[in-house]
C-alpha positions as CSV (number, residue, x, y, z in Angstrom):
1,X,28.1,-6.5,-44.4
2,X,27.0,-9.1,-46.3
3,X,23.1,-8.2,-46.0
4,X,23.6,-4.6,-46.3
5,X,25.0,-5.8,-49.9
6,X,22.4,-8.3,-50.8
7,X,19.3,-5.9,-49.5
8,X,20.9,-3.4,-52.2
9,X,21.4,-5.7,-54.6
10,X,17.7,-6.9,-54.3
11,X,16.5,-3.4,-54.0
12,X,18.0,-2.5,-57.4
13,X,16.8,-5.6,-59.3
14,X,13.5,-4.7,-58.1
15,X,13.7,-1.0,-59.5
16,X,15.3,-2.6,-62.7
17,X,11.8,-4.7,-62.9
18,X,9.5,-1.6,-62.1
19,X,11.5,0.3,-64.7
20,X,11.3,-2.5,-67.8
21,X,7.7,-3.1,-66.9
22,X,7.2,0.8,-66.8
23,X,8.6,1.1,-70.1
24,X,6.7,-1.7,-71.6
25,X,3.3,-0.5,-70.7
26,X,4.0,2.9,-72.0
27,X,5.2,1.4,-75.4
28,X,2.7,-1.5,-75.9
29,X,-0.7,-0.5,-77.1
30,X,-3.1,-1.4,-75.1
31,X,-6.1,-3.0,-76.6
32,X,-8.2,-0.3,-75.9
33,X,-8.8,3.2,-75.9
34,X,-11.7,5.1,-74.4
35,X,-14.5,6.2,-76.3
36,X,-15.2,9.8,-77.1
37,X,-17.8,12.1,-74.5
38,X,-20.4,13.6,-75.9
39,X,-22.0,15.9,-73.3
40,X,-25.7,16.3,-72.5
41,X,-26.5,19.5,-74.1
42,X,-24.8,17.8,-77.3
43,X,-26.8,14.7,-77.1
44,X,-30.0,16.6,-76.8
45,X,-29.2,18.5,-79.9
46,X,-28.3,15.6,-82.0
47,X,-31.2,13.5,-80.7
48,X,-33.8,16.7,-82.4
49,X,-31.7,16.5,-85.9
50,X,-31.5,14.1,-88.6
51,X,-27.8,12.8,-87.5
52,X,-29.4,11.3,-84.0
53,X,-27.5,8.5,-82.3
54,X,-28.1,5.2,-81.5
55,X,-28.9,5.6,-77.4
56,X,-28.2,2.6,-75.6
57,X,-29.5,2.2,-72.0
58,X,-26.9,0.0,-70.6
59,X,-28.7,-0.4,-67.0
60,X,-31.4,-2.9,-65.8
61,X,-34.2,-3.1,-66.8
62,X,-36.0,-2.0,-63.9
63,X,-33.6,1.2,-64.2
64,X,-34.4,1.8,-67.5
65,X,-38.3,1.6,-66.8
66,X,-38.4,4.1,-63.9
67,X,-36.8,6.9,-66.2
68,X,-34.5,7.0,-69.4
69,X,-33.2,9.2,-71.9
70,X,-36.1,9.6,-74.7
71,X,-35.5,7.1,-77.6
72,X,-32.9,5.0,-76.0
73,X,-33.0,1.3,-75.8
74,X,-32.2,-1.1,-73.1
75,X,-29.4,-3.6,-73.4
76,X,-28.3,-4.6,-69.9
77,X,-24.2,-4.1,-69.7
78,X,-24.0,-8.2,-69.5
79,X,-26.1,-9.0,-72.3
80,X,-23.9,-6.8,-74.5
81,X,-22.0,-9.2,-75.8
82,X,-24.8,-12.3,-76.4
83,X,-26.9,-9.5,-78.2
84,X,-24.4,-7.5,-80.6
85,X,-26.2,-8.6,-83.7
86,X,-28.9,-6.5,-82.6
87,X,-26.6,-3.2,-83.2
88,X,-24.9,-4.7,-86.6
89,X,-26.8,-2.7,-89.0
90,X,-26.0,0.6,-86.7
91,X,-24.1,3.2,-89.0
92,X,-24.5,6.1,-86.6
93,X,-23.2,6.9,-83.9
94,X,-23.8,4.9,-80.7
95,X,-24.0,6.9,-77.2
96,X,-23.4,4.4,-74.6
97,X,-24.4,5.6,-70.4
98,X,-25.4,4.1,-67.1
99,X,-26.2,5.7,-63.8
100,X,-22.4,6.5,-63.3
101,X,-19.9,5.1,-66.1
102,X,-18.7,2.1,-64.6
103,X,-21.2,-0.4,-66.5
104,X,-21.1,2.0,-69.6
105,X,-17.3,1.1,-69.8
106,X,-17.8,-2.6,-69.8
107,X,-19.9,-2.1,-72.4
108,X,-18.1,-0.1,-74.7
109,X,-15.4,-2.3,-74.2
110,X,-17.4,-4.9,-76.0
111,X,-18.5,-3.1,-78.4
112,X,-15.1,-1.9,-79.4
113,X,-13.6,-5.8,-79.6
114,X,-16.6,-6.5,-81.7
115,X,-15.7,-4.3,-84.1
116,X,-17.3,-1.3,-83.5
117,X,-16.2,2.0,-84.0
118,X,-18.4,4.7,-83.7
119,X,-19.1,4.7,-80.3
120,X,-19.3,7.8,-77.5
121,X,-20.2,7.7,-73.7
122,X,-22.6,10.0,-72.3
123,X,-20.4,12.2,-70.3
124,X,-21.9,12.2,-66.6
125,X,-24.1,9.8,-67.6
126,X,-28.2,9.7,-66.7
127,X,-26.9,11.6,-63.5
128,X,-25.4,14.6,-65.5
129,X,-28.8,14.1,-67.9
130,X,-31.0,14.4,-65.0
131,X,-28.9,17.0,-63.2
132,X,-29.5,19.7,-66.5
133,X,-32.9,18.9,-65.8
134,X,-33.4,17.3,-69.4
135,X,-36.7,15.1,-70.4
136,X,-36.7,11.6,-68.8
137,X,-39.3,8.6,-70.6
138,X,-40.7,6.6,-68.2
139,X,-42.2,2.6,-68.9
């Protein structure tokens, strides 16, 4: 009888825990939020007008050299944060992608705790870029 009770009792402290700790993370701001998409087509558009981007390649280098997005640049997601004076006198926008997102969000991460604020990810990425069939600049 005994165990039944303290089973329960441990049973409902636990649920007690989940529920605080449910209740926390939904009311503290987290330190980050994700960046805005800009699809494909968009990018193209704003990449032919006068309010073009800042593109920023966030693959290797040797990705970067066998096809990227006309006019972006290559900063490797690690070197993001060693490099950022490189992007201080940016006042546009800054379209960040990699092949699939996952390197694109470590970077944008750093950008954002350095300050940045204008900054978008490529929605899709260089696979939705080449998948619309859109002009690719090889080195």
């Amino acid at each position: 009888m005994h165990r039944t009770a303290f089973t329960l009792s441990r049973k409902f402290k636990l649920l007690i825990v989940l529920a605080t700790l449910g209740v926390a993370l939904t009311l503290t701001p987290v330190g980050w939020s994700a960046p805005e998409a800009i699809s494909v087509q968009t990018l193209m558009t704003r990449l032919a007008s006068d309010q073009a981007p800042l593109v920023l390649d966030v693959r290797s280098a040797e990705e970067f050299a066998a096809g990227h997005i006309p006019g972006a640049i290559n900063m490797p997601f690690r070197q993001v944060p060693e490099r950022l004076d490189e992007l201080q006198a940016i006042t546009t926008d800054i379209v960040v992608y990699c092949e699939v997102g996952v390197r694109a969000a470590i970077a944008e991460l750093a950008l954002e705790q350095a300050g940045f604020e204008q900054i978008l990810t490529l929605d899709g990425d260089i696979q939705a870029w080449r998948q619309a069939g859109l002009p690719l600049e090889t080195d």
